[in-house]
C-alpha positions, 0 to 999 in steps of 0.5 A: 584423448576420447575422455577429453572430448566426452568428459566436457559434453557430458558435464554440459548435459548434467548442467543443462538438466539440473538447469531444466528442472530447476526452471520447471520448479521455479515456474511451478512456483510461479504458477502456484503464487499466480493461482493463490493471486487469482483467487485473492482477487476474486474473492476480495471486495472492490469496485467495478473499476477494482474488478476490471483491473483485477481481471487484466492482471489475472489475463496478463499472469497467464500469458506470462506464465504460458510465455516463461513454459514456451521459453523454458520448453524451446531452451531445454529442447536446444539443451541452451544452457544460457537460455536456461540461465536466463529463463531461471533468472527471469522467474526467480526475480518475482520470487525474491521480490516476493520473499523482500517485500515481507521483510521490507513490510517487516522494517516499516512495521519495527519503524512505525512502532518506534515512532508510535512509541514516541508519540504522546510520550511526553516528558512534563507530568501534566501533559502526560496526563492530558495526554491519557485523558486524551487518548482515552476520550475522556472529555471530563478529566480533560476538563479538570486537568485544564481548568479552563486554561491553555495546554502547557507548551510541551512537546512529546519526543516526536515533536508534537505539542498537545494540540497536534497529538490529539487532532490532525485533519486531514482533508482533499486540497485539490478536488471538491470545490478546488477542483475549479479554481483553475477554471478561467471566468470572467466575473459578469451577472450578480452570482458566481458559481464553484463545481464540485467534483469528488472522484473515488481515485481521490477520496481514497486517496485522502482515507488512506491517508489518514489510516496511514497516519493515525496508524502512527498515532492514535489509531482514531479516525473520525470521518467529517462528511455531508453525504446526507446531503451531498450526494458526491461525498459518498465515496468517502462512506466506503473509506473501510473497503480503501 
């Protein structure tokens, strides 16, 4: 009758400081990712507002890991088994969306490069070879192949005809000169007047898009701008840093 009374106690005690030490690790784990995190925002280029988030996320990172070290220390001191559990739970959740996110990436990249296989792929001899002439910019056999002529209508195995396969543009739809469309006026005098606002949220909205895109295409990207004249275009000259 003793044994049956320690036995269960004793399993509890096993099981609780497997629990603690596997807790600990995970934290261990955490702190490292969070320090390598730390560092990666410190020494990556960015803007002011880039350095400010940077600096709340890396705040945010201590006190959860000061929190997560509190909530482990208080459940191994109670030997609480579910406040254990639940701790190891808490923290191995980022862990594991860090192990899915690479895999996730993974997909994506096996995915873009199916599609990009299929891009300019086309099927019609002439437009295969326009379709090389294009992708290497190479304006004079292009202009042979054409003769002066319109493109025959081929379209590659991701749809696109010749046009769409050599040039997409992509373009701000709802800043710049929009930005003021909706701004209620009444027409009076003999001038109207449009502001334009460009902010850096939405030009790098557009540039990475358009990365994105020609990511799955033709891996070119030709940036159109004023900023020689407009000083507001400015933004879009910092596309690589987006």
């Amino acid at each position: 009758m003793p044994n049956e009374g320690i036995e269960p106690e004793t399993k509890r005690k096993m099981v609780t400081a497997i629990m603690t030490k596997v807790d600990w690790s995970l934290w261990g784990a955490l702190a490292i990712l969070a320090l390598y995190a730390m560092i990666r925002m410190a020494t990556e280029r960015s803007g002011p507002e880039g350095r400010g988030l940077g600096g709340l996320a890396a705040f945010l990172m201590i006190i959860l890991l000061a929190g997560a070290a509190v909530g482990v220390r208080i459940a191994a001191r109670r030997q609480s088994l579910t406040g254990l559990v639940t701790m190891a739970v808490i923290m191995a959740w980022p862990l594991v969306f860090l192990i899915a996110d690479p895999l996730i990436r993974a997909k994506r990249a096996r995915s873009y490069a199916v599609a990009e296989s299929n891009v300019g792929n086309f099927t019609d001899a002439t437009a295969a070879a326009l379709a090389r002439a294009i992708a290497q910019n190479d304006t004079a056999t292009l202009t042979g192949l054409l003769k002066g002529q319109r493109p025959p209508a081929a379209k590659d195995q991701r749809g696109n005809d010749l046009l769409a396969y050599a040039l997409v543009l992509v373009r701000e739809n709802c800043e710049g000169l929009f930005s003021s469309r909706l701004t209620p006026r009444e027409v009076n005098g003999s001038q109207e007047t449009d502001t334009m606002l460009i902010t850096r949220r939405g030009a790098e909205r557009v540039c990475r898009a358009a990365f994105q895109l020609a990511q799955r295409r033709r891996r070119h990207v030709t940036l159109v701008d004023k900023a020689n004249v407009l000083p507001s275009m400015a933004f879009f000259r910092n596309a690589s840093s987006y």
